[in-house]
C-alpha positions in Angstrom: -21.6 -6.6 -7.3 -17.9 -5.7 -8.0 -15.9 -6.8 -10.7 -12.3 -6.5 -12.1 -11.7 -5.8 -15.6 -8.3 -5.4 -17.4 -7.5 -4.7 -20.9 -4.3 -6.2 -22.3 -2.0 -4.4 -25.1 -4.3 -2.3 -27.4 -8.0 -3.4 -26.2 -8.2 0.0 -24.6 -7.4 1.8 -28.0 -11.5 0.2 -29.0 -13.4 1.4 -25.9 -16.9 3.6 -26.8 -17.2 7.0 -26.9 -17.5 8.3 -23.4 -15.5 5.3 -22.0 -12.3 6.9 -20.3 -9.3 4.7 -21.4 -8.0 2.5 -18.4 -5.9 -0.7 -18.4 -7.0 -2.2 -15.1 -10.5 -1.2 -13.7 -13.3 -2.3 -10.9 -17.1 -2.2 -11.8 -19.9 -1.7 -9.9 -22.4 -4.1 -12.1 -26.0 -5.6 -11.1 -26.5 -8.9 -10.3 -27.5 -11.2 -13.3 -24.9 -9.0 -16.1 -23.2 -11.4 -18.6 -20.3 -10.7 -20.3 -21.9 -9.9 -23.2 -23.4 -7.0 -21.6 -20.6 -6.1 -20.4 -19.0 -5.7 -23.6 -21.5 -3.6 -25.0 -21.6 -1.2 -21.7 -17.9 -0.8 -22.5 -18.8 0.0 -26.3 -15.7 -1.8 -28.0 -15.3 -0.7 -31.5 -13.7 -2.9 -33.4 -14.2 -6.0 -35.7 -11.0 -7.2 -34.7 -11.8 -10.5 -32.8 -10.2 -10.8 -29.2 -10.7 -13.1 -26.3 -12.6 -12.8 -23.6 -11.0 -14.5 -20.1 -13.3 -15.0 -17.1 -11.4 -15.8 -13.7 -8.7 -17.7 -16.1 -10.7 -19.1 -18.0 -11.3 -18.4 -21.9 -15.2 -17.9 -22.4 -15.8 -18.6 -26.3 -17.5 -16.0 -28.0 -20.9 -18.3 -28.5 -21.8 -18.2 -25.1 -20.3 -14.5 -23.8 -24.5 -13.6 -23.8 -25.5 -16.1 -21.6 -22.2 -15.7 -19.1 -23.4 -14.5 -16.0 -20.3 -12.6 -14.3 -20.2 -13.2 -10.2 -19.2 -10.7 -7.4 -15.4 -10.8 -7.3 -14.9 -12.3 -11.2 -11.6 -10.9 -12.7 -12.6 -10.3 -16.1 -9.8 -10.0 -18.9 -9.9 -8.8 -22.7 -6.7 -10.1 -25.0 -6.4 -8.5 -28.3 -5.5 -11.1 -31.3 -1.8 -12.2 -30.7 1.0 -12.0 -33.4 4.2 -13.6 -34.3 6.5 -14.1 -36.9 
């Protein structure tokens, strides 16, 4: 199945080793992948929280192992916001 993924502002800057950097991205994943798994394939290293966003929607961290991702799912990553 194919899937879109996008990093927003400095999510790229935490990929894995071996990860080439990229902002906006399409995956070829197996069937049954969850989001969780999907985080560790991409290898983010960081203990900086961020949000996960699945078709729109903001998947709380609790559950991003048992998210199943489906063909055609645009899959976002938002680092921690800031303001003064």
């Amino acid at each position: 199945m194919q899937v879109n993924v996008k990093l927003l502002g400095w999510m790229r800057e935490f990929l894995g080793d071996g990860i080439a950097h990229f902002d906006d991205k399409d995956f070829e994943l197996a069937e049954g992948h969850t989001l969780g798994e999907l985080i560790n394939t991409l290898g983010f290293r960081t203990e900086t929280p961020f949000m996960t966003m699945q078709n729109g929607d903001r998947v709380v961290d609790s559950v991003l192992d048992t998210t199943v991702i489906k063909d055609g799912d645009k899959i976002v990553f938002v680092p921690p916001l800031k303001g003064g």
